[in-house]
Structures are given as C-alpha cells and as structure tokens.
C-alpha positions, -999 to 999 in steps of 0.1 A, spaced: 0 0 0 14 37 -11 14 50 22 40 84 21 44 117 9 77 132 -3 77 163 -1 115 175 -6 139 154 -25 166 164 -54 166 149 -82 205 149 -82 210 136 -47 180 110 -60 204 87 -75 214 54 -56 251 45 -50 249 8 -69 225 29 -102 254 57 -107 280 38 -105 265 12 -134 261 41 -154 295 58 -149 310 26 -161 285 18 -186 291 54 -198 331 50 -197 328 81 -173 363 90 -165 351 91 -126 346 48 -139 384 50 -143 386 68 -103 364 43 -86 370 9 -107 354 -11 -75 320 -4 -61 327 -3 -22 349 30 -27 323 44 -46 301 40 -18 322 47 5 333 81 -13 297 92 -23 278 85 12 302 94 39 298 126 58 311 161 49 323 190 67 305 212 54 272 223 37 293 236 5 311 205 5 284 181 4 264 201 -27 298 192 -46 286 158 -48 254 176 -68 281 189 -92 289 151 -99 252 139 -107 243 170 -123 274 167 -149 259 127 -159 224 137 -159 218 149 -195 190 149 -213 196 115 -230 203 105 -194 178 114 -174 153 92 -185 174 62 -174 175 77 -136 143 87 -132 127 53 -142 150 38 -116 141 65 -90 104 60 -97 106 20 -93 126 25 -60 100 52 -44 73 28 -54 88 -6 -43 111 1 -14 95 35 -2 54 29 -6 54 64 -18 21 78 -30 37 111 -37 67 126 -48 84 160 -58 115 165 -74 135 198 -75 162 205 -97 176 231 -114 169 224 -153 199 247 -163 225 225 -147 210 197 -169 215 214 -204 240 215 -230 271 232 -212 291 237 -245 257 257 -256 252 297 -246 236 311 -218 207 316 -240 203 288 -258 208 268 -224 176 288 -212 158 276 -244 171 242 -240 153 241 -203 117 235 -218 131 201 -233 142 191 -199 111 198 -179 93 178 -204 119 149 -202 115 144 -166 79 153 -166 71 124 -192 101 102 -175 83 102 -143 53 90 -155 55 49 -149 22 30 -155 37 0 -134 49 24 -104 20 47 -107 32 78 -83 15 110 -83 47 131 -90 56 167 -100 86 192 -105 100 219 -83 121 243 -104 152 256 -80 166 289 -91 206 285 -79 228 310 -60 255 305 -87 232 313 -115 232 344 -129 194 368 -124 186 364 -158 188 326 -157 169 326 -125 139 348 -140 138 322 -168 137 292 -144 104 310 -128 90 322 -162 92 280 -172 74 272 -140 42 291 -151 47 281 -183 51 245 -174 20 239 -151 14 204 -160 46 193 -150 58 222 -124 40 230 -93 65 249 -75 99 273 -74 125 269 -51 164 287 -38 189 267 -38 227 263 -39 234 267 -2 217 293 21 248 309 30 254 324 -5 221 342 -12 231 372 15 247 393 -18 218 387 -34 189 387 -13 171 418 -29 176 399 -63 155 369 -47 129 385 -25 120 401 -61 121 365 -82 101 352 -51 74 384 -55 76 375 -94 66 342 -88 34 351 -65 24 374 -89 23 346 -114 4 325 -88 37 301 -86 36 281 -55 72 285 -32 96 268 -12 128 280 -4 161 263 10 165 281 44 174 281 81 192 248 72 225 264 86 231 291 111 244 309 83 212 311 63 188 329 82 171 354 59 137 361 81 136 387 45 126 355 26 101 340 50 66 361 41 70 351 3 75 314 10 42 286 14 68 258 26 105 262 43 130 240 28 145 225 64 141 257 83 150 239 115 177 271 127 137 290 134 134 266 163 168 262 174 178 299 169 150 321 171 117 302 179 102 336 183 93 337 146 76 302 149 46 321 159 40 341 127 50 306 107 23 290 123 0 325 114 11 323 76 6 284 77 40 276 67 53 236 67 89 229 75 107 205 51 128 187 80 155 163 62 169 145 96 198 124 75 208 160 58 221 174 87 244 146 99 259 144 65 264 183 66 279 185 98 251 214 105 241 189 133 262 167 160 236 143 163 202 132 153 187 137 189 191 175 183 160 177 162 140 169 194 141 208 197 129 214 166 100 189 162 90 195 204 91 236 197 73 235 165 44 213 177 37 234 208 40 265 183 16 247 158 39 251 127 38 219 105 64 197 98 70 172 66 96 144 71 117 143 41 149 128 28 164 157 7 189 134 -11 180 97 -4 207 77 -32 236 101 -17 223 93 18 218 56 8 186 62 30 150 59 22 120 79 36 103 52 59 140 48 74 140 82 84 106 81 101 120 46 122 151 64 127 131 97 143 110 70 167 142 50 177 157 76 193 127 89 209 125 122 189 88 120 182 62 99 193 39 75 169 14 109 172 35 131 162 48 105 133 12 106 121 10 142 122 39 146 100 27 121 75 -6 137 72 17 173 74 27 162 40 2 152 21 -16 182 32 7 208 20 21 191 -6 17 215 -40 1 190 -68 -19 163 -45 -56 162 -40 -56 162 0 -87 147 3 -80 120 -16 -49 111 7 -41 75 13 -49 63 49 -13 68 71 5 39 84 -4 45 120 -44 49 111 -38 14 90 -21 -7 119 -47 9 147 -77 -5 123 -59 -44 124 
C-alpha cells in the first residue's frame, strides 16, 4: 500500500550509489576509471562532509551525468525504487533544469534548451507500473546568474502540467549578496500565482527572516526553532510547513547528532507550525523515507502521534496532490488491524 508523501527530495541527490555507479562505467565516465570497484564508490559518495558547501559538490557530480539523454534512465529507476522500497504515493522532485543542459551551448540557448528538460523528466516520471503521483520543483541556484533565474520562474508558469513549484537553492549561506535579487524573483513568482519553497534556516548561516513572508513551505528551516523560535509564531499565522530532512544534517555537519532535532519537532508542535519528514537526497544518503521516520522514533524524537502528524503534514501541503484523496497513514492502518 502507497502510504507516504515526499515532499522535498533532489533529483541529483535521488540517485542510488549501486544505479550511478553502473552508469559511470557503462558510460566509460572518466570518474569509472577513479572508482574501478564499487565499495569506494560507496564509501566516497555517502560518507559525511564537513560542510554544507562540501556536500552540494557531490550535486556537481550527478548534475554533470544527468543529460538529457540520461535522465530518462534515472528517473525510471528512482520512480521503481519510491514505489517498491519507499510505498510512496507522492513525490516532488526539485532540480535546477539549467545544470542539466548542454554546457558547450550559450547562456541563451541553455535557457531555451530548459523547456526540453522539464518535459523529459515530466514524461520520464510517469511509470504505469509504479503509478506515483509526482511533480517538479524548479530551483533557481545562488550561482546562477538573475537572468537565468527569472527564466527558471518564467518555465514554472509556463510549465504547469509538470511544475508546481519554485525553489532557492545552492546553499543558504550564499544568497546574502543577493537577497534583494530573490525577494524580487520570489514576488515574481506570487504574482504569477507560482507556489514557493525555499532552502533556508538549514545552517546558522542562512537565516534570511527577509525570505520568509514570500515562502508557502520552508526548505528545512530547523535554525527557526533552534535559533530564534520567536518567529515560529508568525510561521504557524502564515501556515508555513517545514521540510525537515533528519539524514541531511548529519551528513552536513550542521548537526552533532540526530537527537538535536528533538528541539525542533518539540518547539514546532507546541507553536503549531507543520512539519513534513523528508529525505532531501535519499541515493547520496543511501537512506530511504520510511527509514528516516523509524530512525526519528528510535531515538525517541517523536512519538507514533506526532509521526502521524507529520505524515498527514505532507500530504496536506504538498503543492500537486488532492488532499482529500490522501491514502490512509500507516499509523491509522495498523490501529484498524
């Protein structure tokens, strides 16, 4: 039975160890040549960083393999994975279409070339035998230049059969130079009735409370509890769902330890904000959705409550899914038996 919701996962960081490392060699990659056995591939791929900005290099890799000849090939393993090892009902996928063009093209033509992507994955993820209500999230970067950026929103209203959102990305610390630049793209977008989610408050160095009124979901957002829970009150007012990625952090070094998001989920209940359980990058973390759930219950983070509050969290706010037609949760389905 399809029983989950995934509400914030990248379409780079999608990719399983075992799948990408097929395809390098298959390919004749010249990262086949650096990893000629699987196990330091894995090991090189799925180990922790340091850093944020060191772990979106591995993004860099995927995104330079994903092409649009590709890209069919990882999405249909993606989708058969969600289906058969996750029980997902429901799945986004952000991306920024750019990075998947033609690099030896121009800037323009790149920006052309973007429409041919949308509708790659968009028909890619459609699987009659792993039948997944799915959509795109279209991530403007903090390395791409404006005028790239305004394009990536203009495709999302152009594209609403396969889009149903806009998103920041490229690592929250970097958008401080440019923050006019995106509260206006984000403005844009509302104008264009675009939904918006927006990566962050995933570090302490990412806190733009500028951002906050023009987003409808937070991408992580889990420095608002730890570092200034007194805007969880006008979150909850605006109706706001945090993405919370528990795996991302420990990967990131943003957190120590897993048992630091009892903060965040324990301030955000009694505040009333929302919060969707997601796996941000589940091939690089080598973990799936319903692990990350068990893994949030194991070490006594959240209660089997609060678990079913976050499942029904995301299908509620996620951006192309009828709610009332929701799946029942896990918890409702084992309380029935």
């Amino acid at each position: 039975m399809a029983l989950y919701a995934e509400l914030h996962r990248h379409l780079g960081g999608s990719v399983v160890p075992r799948v990408l490392w097929r395809y390098l060699h298959r390919s004749e990659s010249a990262l086949a040549a650096r990893f000629p056995d699987y196990s330091e591939f894995e090991d090189f791929y799925t180990r922790p960083r340091s850093t944020l900005d060191e772990y979106l290099e591995l993004h860099t890799l995927v995104e330079g393999v994903q092409t649009a000849e590709a890209l069919p090939y990882f999405i249909y393993r993606l989708m058969r994975g969600a289906y058969i090892f996750e029980n997902l009902a429901y799945l986004e996928l952000r991306y920024t279409p750019f990075l998947r063009t033609d690099s030896q093209l121009s800037q323009s033509q790149r920006i052309d070339q973007m429409a041919e992507i949308v509708q790659i994955v968009g028909q890619a993820s459609q699987v009659k035998e792993y039948p997944i209500v799915s959509s795109q999230i279209l991530c403007m970067h903090s390395r791409l230049p404006y005028e790239v950026n305004r394009a990536i929103v203009d495709l999302a209203a152009q594209s609403p059969d396969y889009v149903c959102a806009i998103d920041v990305a490229g690592g929250d610390a970097h958008y401080a130079e440019r923050l006019d630049e995106f509260v206006e793209l984000y403005d844009y977008a509302r104008s264009l009735n675009i939904k918006t989610t927006g990566h962050v408050y995933e570090t302490s160095e990412g806190c733009y409370p500028e951002l906050l009124p023009y987003l409808m979901r937070i991408g992580h957002g889990i420095q608002i509890p730890l570092l200034q829970p007194h805007l969880l009150k006008e979150v909850a007012r605006r109706g706001q769902c945090l993405e919370v990625c528990p795996t991302t952090y420990l990967k990131t070094g943003t957190l120590d330890d897993i048992r630091q998001l009892k903060l965040v989920f324990d301030r955000c209940f009694d505040a009333g904000v929302d919060i969707a359980i997601c796996t941000d990058n589940a091939g690089l973390h080598d973990v799936r959705l319903p692990f990350e759930y068990e893994s949030l219950l194991t070490h006594d983070i959240i209660g089997f409550e609060q678990l079913q509050a976050c499942q029904d969290a995301a299908f509620r706010h996620a951006f192309a899914w009828n709610y009332a037609q929701r799946p029942a949760s896990m918890l409702t389905t084992l309380m029935k038996t």
